[in-house]
C-alpha positions as CSV (number, residue, x, y, z in Angstrom):
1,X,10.0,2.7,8.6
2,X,6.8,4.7,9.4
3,X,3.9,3.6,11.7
4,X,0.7,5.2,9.2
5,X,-0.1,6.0,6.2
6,X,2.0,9.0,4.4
7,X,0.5,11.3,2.0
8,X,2.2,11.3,-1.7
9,X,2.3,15.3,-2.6
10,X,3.3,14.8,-6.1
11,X,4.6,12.1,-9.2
12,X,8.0,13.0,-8.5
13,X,7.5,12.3,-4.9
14,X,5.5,9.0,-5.6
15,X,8.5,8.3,-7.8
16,X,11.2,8.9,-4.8
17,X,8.9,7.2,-1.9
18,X,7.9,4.4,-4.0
19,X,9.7,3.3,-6.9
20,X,12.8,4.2,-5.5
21,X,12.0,2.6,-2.0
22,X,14.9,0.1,-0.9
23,X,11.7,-2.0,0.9
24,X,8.1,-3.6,0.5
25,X,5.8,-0.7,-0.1
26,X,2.1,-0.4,0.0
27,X,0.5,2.2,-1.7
28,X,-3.7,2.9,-1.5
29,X,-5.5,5.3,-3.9
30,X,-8.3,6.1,-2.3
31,X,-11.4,8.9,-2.3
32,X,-13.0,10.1,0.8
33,X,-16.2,8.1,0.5
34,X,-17.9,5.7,3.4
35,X,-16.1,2.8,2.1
36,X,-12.7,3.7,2.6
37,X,-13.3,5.4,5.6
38,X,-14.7,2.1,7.1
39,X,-11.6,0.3,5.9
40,X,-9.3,2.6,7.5
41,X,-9.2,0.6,11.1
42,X,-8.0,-2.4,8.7
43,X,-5.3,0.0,6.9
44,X,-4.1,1.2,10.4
45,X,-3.8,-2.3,11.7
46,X,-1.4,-3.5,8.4
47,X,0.8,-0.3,9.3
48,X,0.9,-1.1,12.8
49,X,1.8,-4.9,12.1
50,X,4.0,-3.9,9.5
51,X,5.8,-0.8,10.4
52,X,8.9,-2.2,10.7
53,X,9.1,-3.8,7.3
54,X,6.6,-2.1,5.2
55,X,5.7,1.2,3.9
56,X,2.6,2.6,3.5
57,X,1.7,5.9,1.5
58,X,-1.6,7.3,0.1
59,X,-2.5,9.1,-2.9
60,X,-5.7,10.8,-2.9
61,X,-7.5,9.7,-6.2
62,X,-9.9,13.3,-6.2
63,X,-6.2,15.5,-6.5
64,X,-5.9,16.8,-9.9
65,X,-2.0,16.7,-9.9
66,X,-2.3,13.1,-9.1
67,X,-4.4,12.3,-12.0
68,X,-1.2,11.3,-14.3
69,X,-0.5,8.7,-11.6
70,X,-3.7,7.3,-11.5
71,X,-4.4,7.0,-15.0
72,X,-0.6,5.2,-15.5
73,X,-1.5,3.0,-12.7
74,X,-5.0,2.1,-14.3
75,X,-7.1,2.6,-10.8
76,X,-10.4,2.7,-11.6
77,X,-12.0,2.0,-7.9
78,X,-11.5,2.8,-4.5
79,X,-9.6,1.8,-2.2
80,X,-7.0,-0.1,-4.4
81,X,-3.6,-0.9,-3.2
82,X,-0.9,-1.6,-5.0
83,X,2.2,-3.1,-3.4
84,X,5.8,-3.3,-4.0
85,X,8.7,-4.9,-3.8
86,X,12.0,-3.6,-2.0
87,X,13.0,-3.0,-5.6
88,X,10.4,-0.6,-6.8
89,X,9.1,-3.2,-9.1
90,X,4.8,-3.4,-8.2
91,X,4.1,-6.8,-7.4
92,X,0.7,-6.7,-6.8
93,X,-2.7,-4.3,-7.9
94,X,-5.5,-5.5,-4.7
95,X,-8.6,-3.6,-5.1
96,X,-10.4,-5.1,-1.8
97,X,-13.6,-4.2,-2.2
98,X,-15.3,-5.8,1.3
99,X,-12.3,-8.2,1.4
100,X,-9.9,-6.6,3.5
101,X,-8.2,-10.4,3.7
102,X,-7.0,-10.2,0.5
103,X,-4.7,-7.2,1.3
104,X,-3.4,-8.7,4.5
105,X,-2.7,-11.7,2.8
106,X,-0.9,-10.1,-0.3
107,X,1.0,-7.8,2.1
108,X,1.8,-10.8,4.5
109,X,3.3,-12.3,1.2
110,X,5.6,-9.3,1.0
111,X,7.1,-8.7,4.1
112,X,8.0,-12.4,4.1
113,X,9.8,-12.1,1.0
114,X,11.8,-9.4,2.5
115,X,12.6,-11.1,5.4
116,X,12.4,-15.1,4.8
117,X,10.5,-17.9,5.8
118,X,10.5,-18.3,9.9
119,X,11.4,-14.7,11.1
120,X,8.4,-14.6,12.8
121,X,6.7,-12.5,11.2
122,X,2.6,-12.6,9.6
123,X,-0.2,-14.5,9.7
124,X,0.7,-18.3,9.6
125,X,3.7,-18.4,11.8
């Protein structure tokens, strides 16, 4: 597993990162604006907490080759995350807005169901 956030270059490269992932996956789509760029201590915490269990990739919402991807995905704002399973099957669409709780709870969520109640691992042990 990775310890940051890695860049998706393409759809077919979102499709072999992501859907075909064998673990939880978090995904942001993001532009380069204030608000995601004041989240981005947050994002590199989850991946630092996480890196073991969870990937995390970006897709930069402004790339035209990634509008296909965005449109499919229906992200209207920034940042939104969407997270998935260990089966390439999205679980949940976050779009945080000032809440950056929600996504550390949703991705908390995740990497428990990959590893089970009591290993240890997220917020409420």
């Amino acid at each position: 597993m990775g310890n940051g956030l890695g860049p998706i270059a393409s759809t077919a490269d979102y499709e072999e990162r992501v859907t075909n992932s064998n673990g939880p996956t978090v995904v942001e789509f993001y532009e380069s604006c204030a608000h995601t760029k004041a989240l981005t201590p947050w994002v590199n915490h989850l991946c630092g907490k996480y890196f073991e269990i969870v990937e995390f990739y970006e897709v930069d919402m402004r790339d035209e080759s990634m509008r296909d991807l965005v449109t499919r995905h229906g992200i209207l704002d920034t940042p939104t995350f969407l997270i998935y399973d260990g089966k390439g099957v999205r679980r949940v669409k976050v779009n945080i807005g000032s809440n950056f709780s929600r996504l550390e709870t949703a991705v908390d969520a995740m990497a428990r169901l990959e590893h089970g109640p009591g290993s240890g691992i997220g917020l409420f042990e």
